[in-house]
N, C-alpha and C positions, 0 to 999 in steps of 0.2 A: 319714543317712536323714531324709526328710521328709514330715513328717503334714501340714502345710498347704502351700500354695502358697508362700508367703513363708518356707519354714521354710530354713534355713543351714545346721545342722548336716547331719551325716552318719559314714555306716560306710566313706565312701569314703576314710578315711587308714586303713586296714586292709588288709595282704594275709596271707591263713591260707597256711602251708606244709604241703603236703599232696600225697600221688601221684593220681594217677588211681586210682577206685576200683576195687577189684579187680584191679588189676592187681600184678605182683611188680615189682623195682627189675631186675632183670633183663630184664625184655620192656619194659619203659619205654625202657631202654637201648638195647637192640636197636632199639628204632621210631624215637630219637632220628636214629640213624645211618643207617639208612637215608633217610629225609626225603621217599620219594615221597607224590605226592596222597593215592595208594591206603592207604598207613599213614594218613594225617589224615581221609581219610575211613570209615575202620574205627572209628579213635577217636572221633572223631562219633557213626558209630551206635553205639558202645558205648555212650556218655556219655548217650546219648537215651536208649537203652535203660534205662538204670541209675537213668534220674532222668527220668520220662516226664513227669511233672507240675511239676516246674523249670522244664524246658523248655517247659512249654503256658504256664505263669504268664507267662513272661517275654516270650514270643512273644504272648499275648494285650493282655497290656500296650502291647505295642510297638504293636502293631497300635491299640487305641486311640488312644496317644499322636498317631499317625500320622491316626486318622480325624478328630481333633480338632480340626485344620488347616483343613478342609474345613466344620465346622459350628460351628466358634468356641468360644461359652461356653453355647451350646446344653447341652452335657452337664456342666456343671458345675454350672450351672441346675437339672438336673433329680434328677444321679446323682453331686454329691457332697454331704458330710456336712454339712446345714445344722444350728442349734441347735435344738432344741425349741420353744419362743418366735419362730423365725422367720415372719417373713410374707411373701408375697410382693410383690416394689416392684421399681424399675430394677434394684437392685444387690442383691437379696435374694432368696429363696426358702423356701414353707413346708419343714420336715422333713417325710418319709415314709419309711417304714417301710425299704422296700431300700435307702437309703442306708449305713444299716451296714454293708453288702457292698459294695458297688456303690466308694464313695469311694476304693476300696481299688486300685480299676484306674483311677483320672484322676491323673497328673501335674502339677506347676510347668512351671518350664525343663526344658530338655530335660537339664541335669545330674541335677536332681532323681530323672528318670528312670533315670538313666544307675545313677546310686549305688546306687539300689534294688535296680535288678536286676543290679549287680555282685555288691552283697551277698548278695542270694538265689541268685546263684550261685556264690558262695565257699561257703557256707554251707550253703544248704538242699540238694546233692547230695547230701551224708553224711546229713544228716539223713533225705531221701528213703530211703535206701539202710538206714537203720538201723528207721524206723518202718514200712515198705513204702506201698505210694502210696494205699491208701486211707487207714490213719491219718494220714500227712501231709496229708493235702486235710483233714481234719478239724480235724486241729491248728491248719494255717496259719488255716483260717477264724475256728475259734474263736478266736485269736489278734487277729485281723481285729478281729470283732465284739467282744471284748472290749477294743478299743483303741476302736472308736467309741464301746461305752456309759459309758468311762471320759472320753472326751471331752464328749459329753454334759451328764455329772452335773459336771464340772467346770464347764462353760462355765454350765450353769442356776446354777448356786451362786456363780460368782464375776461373771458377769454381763459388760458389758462389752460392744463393738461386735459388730455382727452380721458373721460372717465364718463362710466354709464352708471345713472341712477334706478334704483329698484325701492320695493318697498309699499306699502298701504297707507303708510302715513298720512299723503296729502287729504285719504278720503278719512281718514281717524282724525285728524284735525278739526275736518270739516264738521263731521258728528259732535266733536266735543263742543266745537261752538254752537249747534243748534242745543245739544244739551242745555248750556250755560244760560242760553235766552232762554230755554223753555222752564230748565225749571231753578231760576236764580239763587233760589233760598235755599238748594239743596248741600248737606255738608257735603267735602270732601275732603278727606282725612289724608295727610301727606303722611306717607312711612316714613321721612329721608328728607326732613327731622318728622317727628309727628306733631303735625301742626293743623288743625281742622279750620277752614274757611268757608264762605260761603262758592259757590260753582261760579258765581259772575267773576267774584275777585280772582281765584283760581284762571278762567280762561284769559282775563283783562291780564293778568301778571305773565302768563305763560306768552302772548302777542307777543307781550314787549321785550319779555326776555328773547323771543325769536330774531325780532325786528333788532333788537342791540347787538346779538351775537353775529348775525348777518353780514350788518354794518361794516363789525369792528374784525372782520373776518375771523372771530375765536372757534373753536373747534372745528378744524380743517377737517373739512370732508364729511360735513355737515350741511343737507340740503337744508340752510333756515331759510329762506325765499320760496322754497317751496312749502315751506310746512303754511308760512303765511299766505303762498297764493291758494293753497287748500282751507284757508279757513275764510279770505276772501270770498272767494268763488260759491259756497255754501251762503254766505253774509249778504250776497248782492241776490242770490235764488231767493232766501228768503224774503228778501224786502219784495220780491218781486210778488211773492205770492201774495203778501202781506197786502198790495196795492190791489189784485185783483180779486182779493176776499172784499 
């Protein structure tokens, strides 16, 4: 997944094994064999139904990504995540306020895009399904916003070229970490080697691989301090609920 425009990594050597939710292995089976439209389109709208906000995320995203074509670097200009310290020139833009949201729906390449919202949807249906869809809108944002002001307070302190961060990441982060607490035992089968573990060790490995690469500044132009303040951010909501359950 990618917080900047130039960012490489990603969640895209990842595929979670997992059924359709709600459904038993039995009627999975059944819809296998049969194969008409009308089963795959049942399963659609279950799946919308199941995770209504997955689905808008990803469909609104596209949908930018798509408007973007049309109006250049116009919204990147305006509605991704400039520094604090930015001014406005050819290649620059002041910070304002809704970019901490806003960044969250502008893409790179169109892979960038692509990973993202694989991830959110490997991921964030259970999650949907487990928080109900207004705590997930909540979560994923907070998630969001806590990935922007963690990029932020990074870029004001270490300083450095002026460059605007974009991307869904912080709030794909965040999901994967509630995934990983909710449901620890579940596999996750790496492509890129294919290596199956369980979701804790997966999300515990992938922290620290952020937290090391951060550090040690490897892959330049790689928001890792954001990916961790997005999985923060989600980490400290849920303790929170946790206390007032």
């Amino acid at each position: 997944m990618r917080l900047t425009a130039s960012d490489p990594s990603g969640i895209a050597v990842t595929a979670v094994t997992f059924g359709l939710p709600g459904g038993s292995s039995g009627n999975r089976t059944r819809a296998r064999r049969s194969g008409g439209r009308g089963n795959h389109a049942g399963i659609l709208a279950r799946m919308l139904k199941l995770a209504p906000v997955t689905f808008t995320l990803i469909a609104v995203n596209t949908v930018i990504y798509l408007f973007g074509y049309f109006v250049g670097d116009m919204l990147a200009y305006h509605f991704a995540l400039w520094p604090l310290n930015s001014v406005a020139g050819p290649l620059s833009a002041p910070f304002e306020p809704w970019q901490v949201v806003t960044y969250a729906f502008l893409h790179g390449p169109l892979t960038h895009l692509f990973f993202n919202m694989l991830a959110l949807f490997m991921f964030g249906m259970e999650v949907e399904r487990l928080l109900g869809s207004a705590r997930y809108v909540l979560y994923y944002f907070a998630c969001v916003i806590g990935a922007a002001l963690t990029q932020l307070y990074v870029l004001q302190l270490m300083g450095g070229p002026t460059v605007h961060t974009v991307g869904a990441s912080g709030g794909v982060f965040g999901i994967l970490l509630a995934f990983g607490m909710a449901f620890p035992r579940r596999r996750i089968m790496l492509l890129l080697p294919p290596i199956p573990m369980p979701a804790w060790l997966f999300v515990t490995l992938y922290g620290i691989l952020e937290l090391v690469l951060g550090v040690t500044g490897t892959a330049q132009g790689v928001a890792h301090f954001a990916h961790l303040g997005g999985m923060a951010a989600g980490f400290i909501l849920i303790l929170l609920w946790r206390r007032r359950s």
